[in-house]
C-alpha positions as CSV (number, residue, x, y, z in Angstrom):
1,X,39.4,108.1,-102.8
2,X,38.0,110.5,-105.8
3,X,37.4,113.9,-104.9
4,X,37.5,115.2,-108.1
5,X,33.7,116.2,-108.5
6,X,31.9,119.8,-106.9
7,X,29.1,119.4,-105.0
8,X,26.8,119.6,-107.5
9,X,27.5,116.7,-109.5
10,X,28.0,114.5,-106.5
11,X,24.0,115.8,-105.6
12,X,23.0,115.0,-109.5
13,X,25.3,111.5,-109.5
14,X,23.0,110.6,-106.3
15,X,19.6,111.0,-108.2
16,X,21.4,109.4,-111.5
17,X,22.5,106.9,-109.4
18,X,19.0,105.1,-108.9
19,X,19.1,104.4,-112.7
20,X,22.0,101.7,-112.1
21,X,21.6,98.0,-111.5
22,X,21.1,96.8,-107.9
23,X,24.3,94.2,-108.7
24,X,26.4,97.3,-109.2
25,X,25.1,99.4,-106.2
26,X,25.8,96.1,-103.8
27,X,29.0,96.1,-105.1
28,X,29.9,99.8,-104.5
29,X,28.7,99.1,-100.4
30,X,30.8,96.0,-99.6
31,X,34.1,97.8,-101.0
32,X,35.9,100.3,-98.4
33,X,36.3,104.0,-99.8
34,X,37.2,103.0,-103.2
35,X,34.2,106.0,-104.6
36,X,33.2,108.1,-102.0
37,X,30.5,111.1,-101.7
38,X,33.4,113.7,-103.8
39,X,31.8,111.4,-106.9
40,X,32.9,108.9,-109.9
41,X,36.7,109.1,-111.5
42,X,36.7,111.0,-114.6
43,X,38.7,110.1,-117.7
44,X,40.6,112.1,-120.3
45,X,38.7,109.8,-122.9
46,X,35.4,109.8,-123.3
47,X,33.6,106.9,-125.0
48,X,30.1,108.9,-125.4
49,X,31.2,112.1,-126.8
50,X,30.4,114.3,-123.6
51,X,31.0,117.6,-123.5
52,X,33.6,118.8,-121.1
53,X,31.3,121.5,-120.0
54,X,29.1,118.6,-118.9
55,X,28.3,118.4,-114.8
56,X,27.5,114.8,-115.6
57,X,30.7,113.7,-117.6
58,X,32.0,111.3,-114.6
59,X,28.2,109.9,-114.2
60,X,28.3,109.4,-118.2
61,X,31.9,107.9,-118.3
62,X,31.0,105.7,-115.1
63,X,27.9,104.8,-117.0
64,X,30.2,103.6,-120.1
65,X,32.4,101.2,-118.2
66,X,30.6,100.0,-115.7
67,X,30.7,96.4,-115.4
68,X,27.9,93.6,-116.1
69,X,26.8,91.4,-113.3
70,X,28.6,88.7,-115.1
71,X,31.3,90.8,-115.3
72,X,31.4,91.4,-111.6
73,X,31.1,87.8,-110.8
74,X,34.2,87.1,-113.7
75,X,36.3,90.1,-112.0
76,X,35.6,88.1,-108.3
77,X,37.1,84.8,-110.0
78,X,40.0,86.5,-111.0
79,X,40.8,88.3,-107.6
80,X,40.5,85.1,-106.0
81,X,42.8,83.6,-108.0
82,X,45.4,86.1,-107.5
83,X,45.0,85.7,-104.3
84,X,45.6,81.8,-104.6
85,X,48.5,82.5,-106.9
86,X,50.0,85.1,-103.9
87,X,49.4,82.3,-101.2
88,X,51.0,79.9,-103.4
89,X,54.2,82.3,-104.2
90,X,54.5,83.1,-100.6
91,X,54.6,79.2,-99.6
92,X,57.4,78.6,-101.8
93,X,59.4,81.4,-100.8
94,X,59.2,79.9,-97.3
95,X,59.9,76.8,-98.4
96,X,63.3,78.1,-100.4
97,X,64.6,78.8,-96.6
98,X,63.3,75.2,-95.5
99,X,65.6,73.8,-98.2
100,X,68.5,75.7,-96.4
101,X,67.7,73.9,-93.2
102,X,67.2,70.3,-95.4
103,X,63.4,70.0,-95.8
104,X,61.5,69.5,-98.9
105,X,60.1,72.0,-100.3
106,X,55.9,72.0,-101.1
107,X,55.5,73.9,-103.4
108,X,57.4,72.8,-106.9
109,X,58.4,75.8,-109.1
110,X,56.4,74.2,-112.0
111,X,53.1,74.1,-109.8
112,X,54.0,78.1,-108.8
113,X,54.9,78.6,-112.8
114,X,51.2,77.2,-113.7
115,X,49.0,78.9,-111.1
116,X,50.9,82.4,-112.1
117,X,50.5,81.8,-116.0
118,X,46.7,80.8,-115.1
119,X,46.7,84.3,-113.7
120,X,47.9,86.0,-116.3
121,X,46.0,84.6,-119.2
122,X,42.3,84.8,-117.6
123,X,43.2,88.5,-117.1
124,X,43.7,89.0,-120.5
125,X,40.4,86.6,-121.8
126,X,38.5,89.0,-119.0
127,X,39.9,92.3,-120.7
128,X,39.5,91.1,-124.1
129,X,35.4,90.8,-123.6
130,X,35.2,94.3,-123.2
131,X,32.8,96.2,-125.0
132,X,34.6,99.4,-127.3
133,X,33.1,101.7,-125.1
134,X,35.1,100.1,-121.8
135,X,38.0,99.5,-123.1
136,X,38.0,103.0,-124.8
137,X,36.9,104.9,-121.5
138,X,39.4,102.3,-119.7
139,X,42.3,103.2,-121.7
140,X,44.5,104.8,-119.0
141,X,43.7,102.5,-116.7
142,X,44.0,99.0,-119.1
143,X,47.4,100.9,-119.6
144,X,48.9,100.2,-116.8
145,X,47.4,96.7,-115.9
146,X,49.1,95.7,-119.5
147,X,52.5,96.7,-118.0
148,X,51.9,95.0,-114.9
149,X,51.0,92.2,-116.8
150,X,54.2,92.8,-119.0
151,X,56.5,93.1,-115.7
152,X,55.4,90.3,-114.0
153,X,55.3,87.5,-117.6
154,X,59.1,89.1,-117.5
155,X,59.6,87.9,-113.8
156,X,58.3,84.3,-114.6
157,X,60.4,83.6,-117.2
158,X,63.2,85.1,-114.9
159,X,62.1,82.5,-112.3
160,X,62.1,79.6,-115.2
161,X,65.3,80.5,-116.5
162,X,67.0,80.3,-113.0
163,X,65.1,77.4,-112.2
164,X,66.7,75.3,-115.5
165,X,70.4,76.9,-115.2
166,X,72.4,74.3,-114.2
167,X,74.5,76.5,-111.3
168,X,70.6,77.5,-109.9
169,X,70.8,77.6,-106.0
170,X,67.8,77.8,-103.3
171,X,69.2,81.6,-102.5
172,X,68.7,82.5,-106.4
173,X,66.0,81.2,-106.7
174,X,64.7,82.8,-103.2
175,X,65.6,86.2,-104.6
176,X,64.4,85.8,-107.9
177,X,60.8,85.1,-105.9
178,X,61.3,88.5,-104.1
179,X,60.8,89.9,-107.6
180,X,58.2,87.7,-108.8
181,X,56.5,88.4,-105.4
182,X,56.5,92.5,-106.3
183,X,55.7,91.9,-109.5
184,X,52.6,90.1,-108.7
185,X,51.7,92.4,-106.1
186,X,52.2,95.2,-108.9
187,X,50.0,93.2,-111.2
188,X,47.0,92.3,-108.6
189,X,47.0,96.7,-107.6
190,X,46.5,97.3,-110.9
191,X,43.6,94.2,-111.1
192,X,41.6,95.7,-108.5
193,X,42.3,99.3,-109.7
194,X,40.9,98.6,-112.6
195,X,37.6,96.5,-111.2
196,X,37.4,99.9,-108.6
197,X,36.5,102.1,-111.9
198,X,34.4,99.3,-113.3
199,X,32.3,99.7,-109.9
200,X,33.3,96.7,-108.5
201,X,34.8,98.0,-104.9
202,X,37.1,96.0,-103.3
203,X,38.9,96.5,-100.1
204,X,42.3,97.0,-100.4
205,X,45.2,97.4,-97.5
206,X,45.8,101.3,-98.1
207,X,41.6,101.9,-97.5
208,X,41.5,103.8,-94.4
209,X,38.0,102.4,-93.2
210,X,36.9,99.1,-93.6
211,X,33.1,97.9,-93.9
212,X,32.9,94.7,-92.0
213,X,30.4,92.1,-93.7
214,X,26.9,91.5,-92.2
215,X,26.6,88.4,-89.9
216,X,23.2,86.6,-88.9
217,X,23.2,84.9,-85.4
218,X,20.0,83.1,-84.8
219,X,17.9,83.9,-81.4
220,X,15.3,81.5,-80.5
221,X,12.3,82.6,-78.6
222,X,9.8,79.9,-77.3
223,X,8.7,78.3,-80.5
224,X,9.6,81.2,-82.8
225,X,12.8,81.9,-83.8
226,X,14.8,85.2,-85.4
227,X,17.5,86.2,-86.5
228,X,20.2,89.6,-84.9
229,X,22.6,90.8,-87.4
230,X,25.9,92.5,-86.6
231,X,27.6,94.6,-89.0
232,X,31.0,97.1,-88.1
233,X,32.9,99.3,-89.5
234,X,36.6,100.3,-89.1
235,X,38.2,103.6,-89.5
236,X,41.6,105.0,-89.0
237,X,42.4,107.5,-86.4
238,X,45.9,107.3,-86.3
239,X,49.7,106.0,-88.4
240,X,52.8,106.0,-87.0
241,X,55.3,104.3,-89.0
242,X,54.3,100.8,-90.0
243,X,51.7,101.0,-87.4
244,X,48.1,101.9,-87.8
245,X,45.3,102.5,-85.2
246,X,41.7,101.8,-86.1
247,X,38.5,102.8,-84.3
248,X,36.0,100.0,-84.5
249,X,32.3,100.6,-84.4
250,X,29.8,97.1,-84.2
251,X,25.9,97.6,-84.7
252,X,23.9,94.6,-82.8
253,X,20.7,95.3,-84.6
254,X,18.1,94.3,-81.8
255,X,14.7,95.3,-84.1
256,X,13.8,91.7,-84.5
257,X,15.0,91.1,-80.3
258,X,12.4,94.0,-79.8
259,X,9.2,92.5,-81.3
260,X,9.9,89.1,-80.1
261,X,10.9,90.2,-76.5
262,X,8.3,88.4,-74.4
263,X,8.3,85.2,-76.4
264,X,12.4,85.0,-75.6
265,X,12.1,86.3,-71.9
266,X,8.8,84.7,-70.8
267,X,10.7,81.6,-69.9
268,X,13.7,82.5,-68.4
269,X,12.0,85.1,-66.1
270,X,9.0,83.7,-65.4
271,X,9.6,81.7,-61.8
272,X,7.2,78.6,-60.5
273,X,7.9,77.2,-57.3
274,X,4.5,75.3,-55.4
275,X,5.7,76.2,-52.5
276,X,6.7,80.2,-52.2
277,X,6.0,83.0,-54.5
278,X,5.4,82.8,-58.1
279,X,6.1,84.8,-61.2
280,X,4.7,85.0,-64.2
281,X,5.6,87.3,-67.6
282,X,2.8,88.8,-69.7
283,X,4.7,90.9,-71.7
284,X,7.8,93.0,-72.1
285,X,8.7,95.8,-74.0
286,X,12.0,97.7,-74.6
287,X,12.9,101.6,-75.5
288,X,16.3,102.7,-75.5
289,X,17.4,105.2,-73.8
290,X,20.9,106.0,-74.6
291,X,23.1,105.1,-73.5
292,X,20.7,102.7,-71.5
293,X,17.5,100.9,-72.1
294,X,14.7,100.5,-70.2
295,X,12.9,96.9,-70.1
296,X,8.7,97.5,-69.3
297,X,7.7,94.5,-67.5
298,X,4.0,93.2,-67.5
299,X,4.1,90.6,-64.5
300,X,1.6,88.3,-62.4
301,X,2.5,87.2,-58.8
302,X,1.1,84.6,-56.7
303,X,2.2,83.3,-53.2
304,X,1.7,80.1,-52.1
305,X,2.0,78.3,-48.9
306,X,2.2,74.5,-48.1
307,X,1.5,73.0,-44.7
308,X,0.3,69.8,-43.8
309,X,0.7,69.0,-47.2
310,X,-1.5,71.3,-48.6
311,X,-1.2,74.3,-51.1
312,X,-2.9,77.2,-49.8
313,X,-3.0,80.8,-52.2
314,X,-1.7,83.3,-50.1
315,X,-1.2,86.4,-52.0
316,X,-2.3,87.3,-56.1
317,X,-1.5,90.3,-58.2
318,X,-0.1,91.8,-61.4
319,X,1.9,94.8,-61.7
320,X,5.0,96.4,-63.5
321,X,8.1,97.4,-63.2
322,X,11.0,99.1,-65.3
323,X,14.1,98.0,-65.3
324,X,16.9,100.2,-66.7
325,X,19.6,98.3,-68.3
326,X,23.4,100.0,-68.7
327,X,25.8,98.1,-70.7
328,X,29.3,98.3,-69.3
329,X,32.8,97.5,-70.7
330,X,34.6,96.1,-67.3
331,X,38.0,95.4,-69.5
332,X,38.3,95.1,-73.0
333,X,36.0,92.6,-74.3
334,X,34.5,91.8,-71.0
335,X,30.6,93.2,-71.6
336,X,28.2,93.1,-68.3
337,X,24.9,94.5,-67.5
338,X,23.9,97.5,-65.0
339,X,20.3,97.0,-63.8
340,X,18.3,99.0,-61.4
341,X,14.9,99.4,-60.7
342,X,13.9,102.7,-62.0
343,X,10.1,102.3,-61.1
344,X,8.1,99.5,-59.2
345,X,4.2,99.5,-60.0
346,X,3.1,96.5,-57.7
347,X,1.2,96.7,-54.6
348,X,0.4,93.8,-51.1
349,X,2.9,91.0,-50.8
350,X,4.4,91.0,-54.6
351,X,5.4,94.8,-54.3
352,X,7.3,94.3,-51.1
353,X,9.2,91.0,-52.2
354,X,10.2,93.3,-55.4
355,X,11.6,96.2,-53.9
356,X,13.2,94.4,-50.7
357,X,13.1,91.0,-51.2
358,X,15.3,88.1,-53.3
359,X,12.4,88.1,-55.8
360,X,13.7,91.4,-57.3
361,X,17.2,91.0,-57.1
362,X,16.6,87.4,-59.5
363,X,14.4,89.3,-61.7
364,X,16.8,91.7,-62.6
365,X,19.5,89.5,-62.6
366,X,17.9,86.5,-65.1
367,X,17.2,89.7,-67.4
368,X,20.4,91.0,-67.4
369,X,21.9,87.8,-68.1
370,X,19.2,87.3,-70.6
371,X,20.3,90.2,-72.8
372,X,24.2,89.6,-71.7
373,X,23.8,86.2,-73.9
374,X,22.1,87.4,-77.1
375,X,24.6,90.3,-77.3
376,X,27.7,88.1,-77.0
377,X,26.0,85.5,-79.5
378,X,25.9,88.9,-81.8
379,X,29.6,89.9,-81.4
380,X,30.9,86.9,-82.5
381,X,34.5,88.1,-83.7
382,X,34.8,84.9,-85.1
383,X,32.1,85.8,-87.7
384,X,32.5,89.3,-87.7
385,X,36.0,90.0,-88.5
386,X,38.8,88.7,-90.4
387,X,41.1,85.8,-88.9
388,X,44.1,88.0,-88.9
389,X,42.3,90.9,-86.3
390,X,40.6,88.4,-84.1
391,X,43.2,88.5,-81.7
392,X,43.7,92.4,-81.8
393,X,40.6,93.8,-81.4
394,X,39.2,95.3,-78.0
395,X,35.8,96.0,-77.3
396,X,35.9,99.5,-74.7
397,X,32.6,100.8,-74.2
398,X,28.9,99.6,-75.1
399,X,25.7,101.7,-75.4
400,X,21.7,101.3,-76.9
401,X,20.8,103.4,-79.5
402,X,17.9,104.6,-80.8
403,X,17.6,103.7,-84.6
404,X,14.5,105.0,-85.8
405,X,10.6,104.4,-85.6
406,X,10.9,100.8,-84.4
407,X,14.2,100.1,-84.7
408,X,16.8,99.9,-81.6
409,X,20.3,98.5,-82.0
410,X,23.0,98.0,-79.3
411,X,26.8,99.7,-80.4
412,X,30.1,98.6,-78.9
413,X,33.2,100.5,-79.6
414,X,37.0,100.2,-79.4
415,X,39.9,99.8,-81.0
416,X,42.9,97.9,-82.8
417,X,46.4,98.3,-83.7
418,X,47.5,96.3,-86.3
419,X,50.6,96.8,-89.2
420,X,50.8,97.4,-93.5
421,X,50.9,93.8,-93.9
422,X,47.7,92.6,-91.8
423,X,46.0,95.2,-93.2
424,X,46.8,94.3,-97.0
425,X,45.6,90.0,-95.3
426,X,42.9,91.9,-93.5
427,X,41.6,93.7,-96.8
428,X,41.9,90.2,-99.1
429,X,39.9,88.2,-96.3
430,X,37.1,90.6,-96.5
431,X,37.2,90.3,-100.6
432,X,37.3,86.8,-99.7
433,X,33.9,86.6,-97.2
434,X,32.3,89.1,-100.1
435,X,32.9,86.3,-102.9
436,X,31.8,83.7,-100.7
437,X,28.7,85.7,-99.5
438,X,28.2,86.6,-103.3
439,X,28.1,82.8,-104.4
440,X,25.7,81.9,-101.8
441,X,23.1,84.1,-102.9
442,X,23.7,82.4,-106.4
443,X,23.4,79.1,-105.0
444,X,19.4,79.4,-104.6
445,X,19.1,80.6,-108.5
446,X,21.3,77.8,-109.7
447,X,19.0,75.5,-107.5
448,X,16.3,76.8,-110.0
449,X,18.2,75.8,-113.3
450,X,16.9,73.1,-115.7
């Protein structure tokens, strides 16, 4: 993270800040802690003659090399397929020990030769498009991706030579991979170094918080329907050796659940029985109050009695009630709801049957179960977070929240422990679910084309 900026140019970066594209300023959220509030890296040479004695000189130099929306979408294609080229180089080292054991391998060395080559060249087309004023305020930084890229041609032709000696065995050639396998991983640090001072923020293994990508679960309610988005956030709080522990914070946003409330609870809490009492839901409202909620209830009540075979009305009212709802974390990942009565404005027949009778015991229960459902619909770790933490993360305690003048979100946090290596996975899957969220939001313009 850059701290390299006082307080006041961070302050006047913030206000210069609005002047850049929107594509760059998406970018710069989805990427971990790659620029944080200490400001923009500096650099020694500056393409638009700034003054050192100028507070602005990182805004100015970020302003120079930022990159172009295409630019972005070029830098994703290449992350990717480094990515590829590292899931491709890590099959065939795996397959050099199958060979050991008698198995085939899948993964030729002429297919891993090509994919790594690809690499290499579209890195150098995408540096070679630069304007003179990136590559001259890049000029530290293309530095070092140009010896990465030096390093790692060396390794290939290393791993071609071994493969066409005539006393090449799988253990050479499984060694000579090791080196290939730091090379790349040399070479694809110095690729997203260099895309972090172009503004394109990408997450990387050594970030120590993690923004987790928003997902939209649809809610239906009666014949509308809306959508509750999720979105986390996960932030070391502790290393020991090659083990990291990360608090994880989820926001359920509920804003959408909140306007729509009685269209989604009307029919699972209103109750008709011909025979016996019945219950109908005018409205419902909901205000948190943390680390509850409490549920306003507008309800009708009838009573009905058959005898003789016929329906006779024995009792009609309306009245409310407030129902305070406490979510609790039982054991990790097991979410319930708390709910309790907390005032009762009914009178006759439908006030007793609330406060003492079965009919106010299945109200509160069809609600909290109600509200149990959309939550866990929300959390949907599936969505939410990376394949490699699925498995690891736990879900300890759960709360509303007030989130401003008509918004009200639902937070559940907890923790997981996870090593180096899932994190560096962890960090490339998020890239991943950015590109892919990236090229959906494409989609609809290319939709539009000619």
């Amino acid at each position: 993270m850059f701290r390299r900026s006082p307080a006041l140019v961070a302050a006047r970066f913030l206000a210069c800040a609005l002047l850049m594209p929107p594509r760059l300023a998406i970018a710069q959220h989805h990427g971990g802690h790659g620029m944080g509030a200490g400001g923009i890296p500096g650099a020694s040479n500056r393409p638009t003659g700034v003054q050192e004695k100028d507070d602005l000189k990182d805004f100015h130099h970020a302003l120079a090399v930022q990159a172009t929306s295409q630019q972005i979408a070029d830098f994703q294609a290449l992350v990717k397929e480094t990515d590829a080229a590292k899931a491709k180089l890590e099959t065939f080292l795996q397959d050099q020990q199958k060979i050991n054991a008698g198995s085939r391998p899948s993964v030729g060395v002429a297919e891993l030769d090509q994919i790594l080559q690809r690499a290499l060249i579209d890195s150098r087309k995408f540096v070679d498009a630069f304007s003179a004023a990136q590559k001259s305020g890049l000029k530290d930084t293309l530095k070092k991706l140009s010896k990465a890229d030096s390093d790692l041609e060396a390794e290939i032709k290393r791993l071609d030579d071994t493969v066409q000696a005539e006393t090449r065995s799988a253990a050479s050639l499984e060694s000579v991979g090791q080196t290939v396998s730091k090379a790349l991983g040399d070479f694809s640090d110095q690729q997203l170094g260099l895309g972090r001072e172009m503004g394109v923020l990408l997450a990387q293994g050594s970030d120590v918080t993690f923004n987790l990508p928003e997902v939209k679960n649809p809610v239906k309610a009666g014949d509308h329907s809306f959508d509750v988005t999720a979105s986390g956030e996960l932030s070391q709080i502790a290393a020991q050796n090659a083990e990291r522990t990360f608090k994880i914070e989820i926001v359920v946003d509920l804003s959408e659940l909140r306007e729509n409330l009685t269209d989604l609870l009307r029919p699972q809490l209103s109750v008709g029985h011909s025979c016996g009492e019945r219950l109908e839901l005018r409205q419902a409202m909901m205000t948190p109050s943390a680390p509850a909620s409490i549920v306003n209830l507008s309800l009708h009540y009838e009573r009905w009695s058959c005898m003789g075979g016929i329906s006779q009305e024995l009792a009609e009212g309306d009245g409310t009630v407030d129902i305070k709802l406490h979510p609790e974390v039982e054991k990790p990942n097991s979410l319930k709801f708390v709910s309790e009565f907390s005032r009762i404005d009914a009178g006759g027949l439908m006030g007793q049957s609330l406060r003492s009778g079965t009919l106010g015991d299945e109200l509160r229960d069809k609600l909290s179960q109600s509200m149990l459902s959309i939550l866990r619909s929300s959390v949907d770790f599936q969505k939410l977070l990376p394949a490699v933490v699925r498995q690891l993360a736990e879900i300890q305690t759960a709360k509303f929240d007030d989130s401003g003048v008509g918004k009200m979100a639902a937070v559940l946090d907890g923790q997981m422990k996870i090593t180096d290596e899932q994190a560096n996975l962890m960090a490339s899957q998020l890239n991943q679910a950015l590109f892919a969220k990236g090229a959906e939001t494409k989609q609809p313009e290319a939709a539009k084309a000619p």
